[in-house]
MARGU-130994 format. One record per atom (N, C-alpha, C): residue number from 1; residue in one letter; atom name; z negated, x, y negated. Coordinates in nm, 2 decimals, always signed. Atoms other than C-alpha are relative to their C-alpha. Layout:
    k  r   a       z       x       y
  NUM  A  CA       Z       X       Y
...
This chain:
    k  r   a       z       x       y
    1  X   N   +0.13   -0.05   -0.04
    1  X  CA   -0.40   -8.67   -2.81
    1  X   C   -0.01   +0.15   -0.02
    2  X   N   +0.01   -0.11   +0.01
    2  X  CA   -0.53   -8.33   -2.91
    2  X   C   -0.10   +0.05   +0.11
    3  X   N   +0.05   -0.06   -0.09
    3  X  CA   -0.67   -8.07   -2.71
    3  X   C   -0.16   -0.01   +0.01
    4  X   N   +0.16   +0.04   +0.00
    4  X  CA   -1.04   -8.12   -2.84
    4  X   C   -0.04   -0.15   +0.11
    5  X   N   +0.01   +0.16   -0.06
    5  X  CA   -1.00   -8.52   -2.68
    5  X   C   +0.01   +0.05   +0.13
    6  X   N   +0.00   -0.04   -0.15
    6  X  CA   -0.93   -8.33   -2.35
    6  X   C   -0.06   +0.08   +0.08
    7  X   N   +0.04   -0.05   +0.00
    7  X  CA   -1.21   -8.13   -2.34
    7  X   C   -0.11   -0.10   +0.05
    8  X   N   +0.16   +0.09   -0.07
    8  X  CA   -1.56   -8.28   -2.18
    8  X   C   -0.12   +0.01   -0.13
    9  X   N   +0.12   +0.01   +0.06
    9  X  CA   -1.87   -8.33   -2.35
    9  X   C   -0.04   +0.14   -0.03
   10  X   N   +0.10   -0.16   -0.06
   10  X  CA   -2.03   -7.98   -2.18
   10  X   C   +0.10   +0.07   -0.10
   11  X   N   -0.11   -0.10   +0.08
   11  X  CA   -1.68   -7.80   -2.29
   11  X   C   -0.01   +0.02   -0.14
   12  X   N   +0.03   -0.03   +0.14
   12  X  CA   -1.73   -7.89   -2.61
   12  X   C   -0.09   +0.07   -0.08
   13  X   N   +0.13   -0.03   +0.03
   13  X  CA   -2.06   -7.81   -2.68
   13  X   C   +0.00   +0.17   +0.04
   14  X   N   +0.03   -0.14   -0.08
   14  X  CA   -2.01   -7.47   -2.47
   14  X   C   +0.12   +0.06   -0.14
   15  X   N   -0.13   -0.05   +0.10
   15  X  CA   -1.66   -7.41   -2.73
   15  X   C   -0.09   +0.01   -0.15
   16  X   N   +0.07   -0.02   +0.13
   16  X  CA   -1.92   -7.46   -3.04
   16  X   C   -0.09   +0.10   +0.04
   17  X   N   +0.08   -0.12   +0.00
   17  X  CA   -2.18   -7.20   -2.93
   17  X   C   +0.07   +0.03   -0.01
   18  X   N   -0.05   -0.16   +0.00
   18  X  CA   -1.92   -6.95   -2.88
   18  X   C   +0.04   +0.02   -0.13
   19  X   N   -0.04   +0.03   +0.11
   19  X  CA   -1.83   -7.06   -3.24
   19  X   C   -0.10   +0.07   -0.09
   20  X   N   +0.07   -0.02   +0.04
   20  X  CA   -2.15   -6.97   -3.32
   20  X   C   -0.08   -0.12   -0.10
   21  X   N   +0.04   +0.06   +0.04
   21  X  CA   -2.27   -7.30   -3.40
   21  X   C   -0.06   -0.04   +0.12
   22  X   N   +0.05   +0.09   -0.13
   22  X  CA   -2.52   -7.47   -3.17
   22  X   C   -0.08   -0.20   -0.06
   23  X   N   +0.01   +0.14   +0.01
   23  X  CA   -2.52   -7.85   -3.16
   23  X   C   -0.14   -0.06   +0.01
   24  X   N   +0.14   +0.03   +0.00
   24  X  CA   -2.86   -8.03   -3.29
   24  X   C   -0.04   -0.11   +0.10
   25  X   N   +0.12   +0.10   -0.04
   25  X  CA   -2.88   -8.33   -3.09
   25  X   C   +0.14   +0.01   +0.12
   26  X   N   -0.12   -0.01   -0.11
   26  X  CA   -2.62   -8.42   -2.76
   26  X   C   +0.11   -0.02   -0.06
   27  X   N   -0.15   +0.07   +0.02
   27  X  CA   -2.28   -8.52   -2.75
   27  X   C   +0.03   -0.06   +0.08
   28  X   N   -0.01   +0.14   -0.09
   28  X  CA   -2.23   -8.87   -2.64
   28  X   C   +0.13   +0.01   -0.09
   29  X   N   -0.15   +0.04   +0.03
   29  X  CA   -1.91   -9.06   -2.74
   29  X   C   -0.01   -0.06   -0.13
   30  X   N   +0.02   +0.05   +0.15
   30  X  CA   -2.07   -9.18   -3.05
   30  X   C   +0.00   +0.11   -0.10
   31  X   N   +0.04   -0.14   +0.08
   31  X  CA   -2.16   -8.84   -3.18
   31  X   C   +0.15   +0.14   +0.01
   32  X   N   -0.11   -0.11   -0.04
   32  X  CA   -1.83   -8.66   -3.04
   32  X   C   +0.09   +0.00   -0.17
   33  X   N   -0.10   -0.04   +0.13
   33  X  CA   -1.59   -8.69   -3.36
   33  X   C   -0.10   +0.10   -0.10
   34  X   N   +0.06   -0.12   +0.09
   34  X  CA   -1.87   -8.54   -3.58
   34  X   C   +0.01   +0.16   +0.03
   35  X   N   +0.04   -0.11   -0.06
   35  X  CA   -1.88   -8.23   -3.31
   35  X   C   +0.14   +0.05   -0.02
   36  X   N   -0.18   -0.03   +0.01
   36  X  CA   -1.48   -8.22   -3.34
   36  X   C   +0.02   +0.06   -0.09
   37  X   N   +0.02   -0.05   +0.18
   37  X  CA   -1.50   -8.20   -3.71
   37  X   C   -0.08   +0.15   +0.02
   38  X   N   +0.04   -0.13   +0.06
   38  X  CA   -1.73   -7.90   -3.71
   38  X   C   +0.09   +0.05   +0.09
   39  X   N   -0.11   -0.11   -0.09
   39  X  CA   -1.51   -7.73   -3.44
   39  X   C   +0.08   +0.01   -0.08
   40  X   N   -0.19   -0.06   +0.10
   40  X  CA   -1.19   -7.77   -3.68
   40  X   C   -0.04   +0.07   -0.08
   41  X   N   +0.04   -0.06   +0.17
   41  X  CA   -1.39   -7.68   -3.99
   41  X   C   -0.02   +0.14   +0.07
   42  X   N   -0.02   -0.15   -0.04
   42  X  CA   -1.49   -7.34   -3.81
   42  X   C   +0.05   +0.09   +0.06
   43  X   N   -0.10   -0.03   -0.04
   43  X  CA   -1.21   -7.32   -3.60
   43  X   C   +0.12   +0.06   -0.13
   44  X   N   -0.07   +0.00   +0.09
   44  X  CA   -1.01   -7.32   -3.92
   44  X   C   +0.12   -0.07   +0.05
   45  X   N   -0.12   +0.12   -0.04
   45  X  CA   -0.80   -7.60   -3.74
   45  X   C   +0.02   -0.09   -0.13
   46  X   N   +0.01   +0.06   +0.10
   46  X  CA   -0.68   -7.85   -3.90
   46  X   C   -0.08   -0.13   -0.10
   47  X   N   +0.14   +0.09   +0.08
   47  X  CA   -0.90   -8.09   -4.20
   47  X   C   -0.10   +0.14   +0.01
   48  X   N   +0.10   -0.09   +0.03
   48  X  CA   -1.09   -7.76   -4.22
   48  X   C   -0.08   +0.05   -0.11
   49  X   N   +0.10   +0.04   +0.16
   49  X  CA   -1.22   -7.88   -4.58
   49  X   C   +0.01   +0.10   -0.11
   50  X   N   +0.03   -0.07   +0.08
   50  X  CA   -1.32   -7.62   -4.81
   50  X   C   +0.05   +0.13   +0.01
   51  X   N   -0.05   -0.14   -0.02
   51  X  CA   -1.18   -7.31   -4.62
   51  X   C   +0.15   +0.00   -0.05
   52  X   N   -0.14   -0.01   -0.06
   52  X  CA   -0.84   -7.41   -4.67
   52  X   C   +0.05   +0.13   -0.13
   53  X   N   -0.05   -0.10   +0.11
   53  X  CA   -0.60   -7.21   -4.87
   53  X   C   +0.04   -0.06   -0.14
   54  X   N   -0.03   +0.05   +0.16
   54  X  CA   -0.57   -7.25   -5.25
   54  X   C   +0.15   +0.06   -0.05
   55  X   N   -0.15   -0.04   +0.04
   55  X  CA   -0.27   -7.23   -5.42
   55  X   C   +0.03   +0.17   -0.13
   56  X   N   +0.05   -0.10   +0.11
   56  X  CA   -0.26   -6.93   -5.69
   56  X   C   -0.01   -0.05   -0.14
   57  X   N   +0.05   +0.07   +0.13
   57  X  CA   -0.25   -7.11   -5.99
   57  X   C   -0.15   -0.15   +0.03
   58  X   N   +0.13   +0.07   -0.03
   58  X  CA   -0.58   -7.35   -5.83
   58  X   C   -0.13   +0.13   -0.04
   59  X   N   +0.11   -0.12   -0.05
   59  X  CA   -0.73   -7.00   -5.72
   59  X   C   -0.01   +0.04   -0.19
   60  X   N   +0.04   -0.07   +0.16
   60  X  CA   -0.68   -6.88   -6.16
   60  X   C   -0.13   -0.06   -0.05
   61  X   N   +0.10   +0.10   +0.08
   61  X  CA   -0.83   -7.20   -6.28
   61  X   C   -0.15   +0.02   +0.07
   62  X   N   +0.17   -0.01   -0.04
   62  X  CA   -1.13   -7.17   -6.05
   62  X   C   -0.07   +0.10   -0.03
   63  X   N   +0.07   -0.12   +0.11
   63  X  CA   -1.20   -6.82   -6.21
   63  X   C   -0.05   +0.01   -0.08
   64  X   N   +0.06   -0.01   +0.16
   64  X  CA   -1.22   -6.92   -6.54
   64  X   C   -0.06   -0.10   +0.02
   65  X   N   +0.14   +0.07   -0.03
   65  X  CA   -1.46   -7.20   -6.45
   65  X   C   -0.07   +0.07   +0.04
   66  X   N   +0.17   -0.04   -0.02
   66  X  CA   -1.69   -7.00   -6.31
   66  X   C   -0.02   +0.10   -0.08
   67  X   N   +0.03   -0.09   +0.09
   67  X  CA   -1.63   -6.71   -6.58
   67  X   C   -0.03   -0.07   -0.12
   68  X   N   +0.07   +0.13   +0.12
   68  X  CA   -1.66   -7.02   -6.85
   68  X   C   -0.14   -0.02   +0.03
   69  X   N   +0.16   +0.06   -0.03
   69  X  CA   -1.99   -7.15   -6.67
   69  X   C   -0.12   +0.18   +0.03
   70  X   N   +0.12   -0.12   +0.04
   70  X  CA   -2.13   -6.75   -6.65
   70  X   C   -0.01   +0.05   -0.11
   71  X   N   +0.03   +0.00   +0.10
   71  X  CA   -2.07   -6.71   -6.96
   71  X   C   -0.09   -0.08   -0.14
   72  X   N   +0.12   +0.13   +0.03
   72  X  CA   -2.25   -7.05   -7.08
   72  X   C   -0.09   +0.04   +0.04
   73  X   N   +0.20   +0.01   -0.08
   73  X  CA   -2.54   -7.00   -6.87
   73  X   C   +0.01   +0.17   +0.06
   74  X   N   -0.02   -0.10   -0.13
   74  X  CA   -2.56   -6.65   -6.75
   74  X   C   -0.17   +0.00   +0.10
   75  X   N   +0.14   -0.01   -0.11
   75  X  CA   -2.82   -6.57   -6.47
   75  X   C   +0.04   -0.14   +0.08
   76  X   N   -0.04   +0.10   -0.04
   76  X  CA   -2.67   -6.90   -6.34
   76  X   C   +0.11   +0.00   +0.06
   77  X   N   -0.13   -0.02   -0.08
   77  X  CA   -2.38   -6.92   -6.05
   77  X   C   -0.01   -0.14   +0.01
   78  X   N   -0.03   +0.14   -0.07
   78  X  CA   -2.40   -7.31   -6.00
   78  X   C   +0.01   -0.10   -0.13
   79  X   N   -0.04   +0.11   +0.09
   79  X  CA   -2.27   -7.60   -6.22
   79  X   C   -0.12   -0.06   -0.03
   80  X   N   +0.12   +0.05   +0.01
   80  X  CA   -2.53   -7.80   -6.38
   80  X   C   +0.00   -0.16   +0.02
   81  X   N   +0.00   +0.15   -0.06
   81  X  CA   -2.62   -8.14   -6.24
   81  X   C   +0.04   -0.06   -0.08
   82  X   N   -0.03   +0.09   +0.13
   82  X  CA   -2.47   -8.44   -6.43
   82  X   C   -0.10   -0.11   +0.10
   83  X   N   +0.06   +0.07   +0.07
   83  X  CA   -2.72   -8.67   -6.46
   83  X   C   +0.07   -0.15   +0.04
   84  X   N   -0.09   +0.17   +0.00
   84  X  CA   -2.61   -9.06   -6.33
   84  X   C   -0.12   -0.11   -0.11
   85  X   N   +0.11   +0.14   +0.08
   85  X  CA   -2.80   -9.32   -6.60
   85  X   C   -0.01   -0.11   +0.07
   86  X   N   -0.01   +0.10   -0.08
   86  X  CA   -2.92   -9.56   -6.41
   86  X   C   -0.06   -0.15   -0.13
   87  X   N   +0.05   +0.07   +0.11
   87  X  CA   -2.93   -9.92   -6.62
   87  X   C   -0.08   -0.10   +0.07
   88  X   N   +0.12   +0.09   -0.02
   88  X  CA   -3.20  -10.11   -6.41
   88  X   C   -0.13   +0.05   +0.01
   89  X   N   +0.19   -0.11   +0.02
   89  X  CA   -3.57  -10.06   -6.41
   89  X   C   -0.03   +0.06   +0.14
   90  X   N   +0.03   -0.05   -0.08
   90  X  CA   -3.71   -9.86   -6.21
   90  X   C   -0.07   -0.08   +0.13
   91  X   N   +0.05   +0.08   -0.11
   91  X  CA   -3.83  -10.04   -5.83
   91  X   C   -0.14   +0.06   -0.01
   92  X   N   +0.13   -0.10   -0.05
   92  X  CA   -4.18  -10.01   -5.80
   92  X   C   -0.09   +0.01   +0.19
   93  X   N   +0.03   -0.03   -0.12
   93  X  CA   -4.32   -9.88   -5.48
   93  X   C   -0.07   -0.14   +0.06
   94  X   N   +0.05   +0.15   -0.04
   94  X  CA   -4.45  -10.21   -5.27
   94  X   C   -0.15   +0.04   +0.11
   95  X   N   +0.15   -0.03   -0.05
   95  X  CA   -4.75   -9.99   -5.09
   95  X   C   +0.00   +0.07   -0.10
   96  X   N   +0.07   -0.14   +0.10
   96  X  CA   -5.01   -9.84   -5.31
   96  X   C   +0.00   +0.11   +0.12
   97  X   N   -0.01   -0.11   -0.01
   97  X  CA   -5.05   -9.50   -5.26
   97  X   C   -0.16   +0.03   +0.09
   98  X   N   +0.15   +0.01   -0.05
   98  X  CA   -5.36   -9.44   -4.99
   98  X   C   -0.05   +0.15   -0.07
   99  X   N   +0.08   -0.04   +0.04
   99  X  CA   -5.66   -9.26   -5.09
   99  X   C   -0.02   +0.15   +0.10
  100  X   N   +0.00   -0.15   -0.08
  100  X  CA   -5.67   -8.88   -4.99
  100  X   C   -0.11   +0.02   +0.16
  101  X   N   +0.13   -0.03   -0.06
  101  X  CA   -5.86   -8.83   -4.68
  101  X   C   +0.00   -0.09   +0.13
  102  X   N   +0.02   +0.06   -0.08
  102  X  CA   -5.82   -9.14   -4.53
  102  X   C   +0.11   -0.05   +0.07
  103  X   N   -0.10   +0.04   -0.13
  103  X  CA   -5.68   -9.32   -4.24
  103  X   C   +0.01   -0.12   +0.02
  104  X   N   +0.04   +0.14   -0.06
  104  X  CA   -5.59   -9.66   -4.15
  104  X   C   -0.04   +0.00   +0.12
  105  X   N   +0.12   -0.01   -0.10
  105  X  CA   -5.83   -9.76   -3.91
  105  X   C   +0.08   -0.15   +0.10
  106  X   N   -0.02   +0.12   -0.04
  106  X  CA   -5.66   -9.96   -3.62
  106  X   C   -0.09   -0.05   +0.12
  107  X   N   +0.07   +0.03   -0.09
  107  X  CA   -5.85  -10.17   -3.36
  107  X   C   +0.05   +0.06   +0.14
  108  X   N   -0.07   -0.01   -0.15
  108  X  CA   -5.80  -10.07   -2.99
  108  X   C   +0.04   -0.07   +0.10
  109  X   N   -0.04   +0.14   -0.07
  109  X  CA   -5.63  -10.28   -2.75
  109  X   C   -0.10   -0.08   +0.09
  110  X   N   +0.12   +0.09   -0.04
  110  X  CA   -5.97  -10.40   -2.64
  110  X   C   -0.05   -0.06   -0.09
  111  X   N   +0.06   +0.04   +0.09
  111  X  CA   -6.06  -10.50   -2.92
  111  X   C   +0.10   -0.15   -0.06
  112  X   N   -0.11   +0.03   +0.02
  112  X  CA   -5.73  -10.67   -2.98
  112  X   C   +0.01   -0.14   +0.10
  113  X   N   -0.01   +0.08   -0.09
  113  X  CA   -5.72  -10.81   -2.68
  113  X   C   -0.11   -0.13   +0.05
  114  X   N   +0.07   +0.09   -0.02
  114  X  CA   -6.03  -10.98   -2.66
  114  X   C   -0.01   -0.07   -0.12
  115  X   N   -0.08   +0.10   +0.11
  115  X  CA   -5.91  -11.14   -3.01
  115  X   C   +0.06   -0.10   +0.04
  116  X   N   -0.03   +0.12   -0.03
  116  X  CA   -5.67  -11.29   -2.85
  116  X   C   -0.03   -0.13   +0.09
  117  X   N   +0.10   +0.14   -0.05
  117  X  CA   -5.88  -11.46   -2.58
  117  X   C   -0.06   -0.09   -0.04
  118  X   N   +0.08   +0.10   +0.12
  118  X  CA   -6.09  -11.58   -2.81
  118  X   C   +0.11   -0.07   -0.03
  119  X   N   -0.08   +0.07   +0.09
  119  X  CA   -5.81  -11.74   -3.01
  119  X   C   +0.06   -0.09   +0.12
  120  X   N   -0.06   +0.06   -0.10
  120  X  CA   -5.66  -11.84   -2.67
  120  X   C   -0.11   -0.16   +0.03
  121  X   N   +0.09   +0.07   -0.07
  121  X  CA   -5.97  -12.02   -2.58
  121  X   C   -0.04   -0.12   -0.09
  122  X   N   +0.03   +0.15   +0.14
  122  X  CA   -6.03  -12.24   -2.95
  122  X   C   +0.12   -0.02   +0.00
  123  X   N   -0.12   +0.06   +0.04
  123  X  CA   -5.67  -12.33   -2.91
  123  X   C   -0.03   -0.14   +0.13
  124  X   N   +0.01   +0.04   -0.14
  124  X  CA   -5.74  -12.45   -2.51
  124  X   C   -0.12   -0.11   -0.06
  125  X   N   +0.04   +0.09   +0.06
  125  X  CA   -6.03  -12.63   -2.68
  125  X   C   -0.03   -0.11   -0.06
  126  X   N   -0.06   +0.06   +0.07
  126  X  CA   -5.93  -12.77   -2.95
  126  X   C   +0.12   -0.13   +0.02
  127  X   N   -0.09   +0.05   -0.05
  127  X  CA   -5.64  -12.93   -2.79
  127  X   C   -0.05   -0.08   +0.10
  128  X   N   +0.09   +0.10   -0.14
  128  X  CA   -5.83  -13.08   -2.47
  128  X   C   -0.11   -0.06   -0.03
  129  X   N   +0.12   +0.05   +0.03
  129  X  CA   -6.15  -13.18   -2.63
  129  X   C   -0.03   -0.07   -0.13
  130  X   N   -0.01   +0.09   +0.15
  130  X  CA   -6.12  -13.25   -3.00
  130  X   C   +0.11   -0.07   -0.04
  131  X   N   -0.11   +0.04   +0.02
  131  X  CA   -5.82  -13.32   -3.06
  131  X   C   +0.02   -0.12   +0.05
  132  X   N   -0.05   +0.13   -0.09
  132  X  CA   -5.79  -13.62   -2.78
  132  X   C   -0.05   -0.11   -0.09
């Protein structure tokens, strides 16, 4: 058990402000590992992802990638998307697209409601009078 697991809900949440992260939604027991994770990652504990330390021959190669890719592209610091081909057709949307302006128009539950009376009352009807 690590020391985060022994920590409360509140504690936690109070240990990420001072981290200078503030938590978007609560921290229940479903949402706690995610809050954990950012604590390590800014803690620089451990699984701290991206910060960690590079080796020196990692740290070369990553130089000349990005001095390869500013040299390809300059005015550009970011890799260029690759592209996934997708081989089925495209889905087509299953609502049209509404008409600028407008609104669907719903009934009110009076309106609604005295629907279903009605309906209630040709079923009641129907059933005792015709039907027999």
């Amino acid at each position: 058990m690590t020391s985060l697991e022994l920590l409360t809900h509140r504690e936690l949440k109070e240990e990420l402000i001072a981290l200078g992260y503030t938590p978007t939604g609560p921290i229940t027991d479903t949402t706690r590992r995610v809050y954990e994770m950012k604590f390590e990652e800014l803690s620089g504990g451990p699984g701290s992802g991206p910060d960690e330390e590079l080796s020196h021959e990692e740290e070369a190669s990553q130089e000349e990638e990005e001095e390869d890719l500013a040299r390809a592209s300059p005015g550009r610091l970011t890799r260029p998307v690759q592209r996934i081909k997708s081989t089925s057709a495209p889905v087509p949307d299953p609502m049209p697209p509404k008409a600028a302006g407008k609104q669907e128009h719903q009934p009110s539950w009076k309106v609604r409601v005295a629907f279903f009376l009605a309906t209630a009352i040709a079923i009641y009807f129907y059933l005792n009078f015709i039907a027999v």
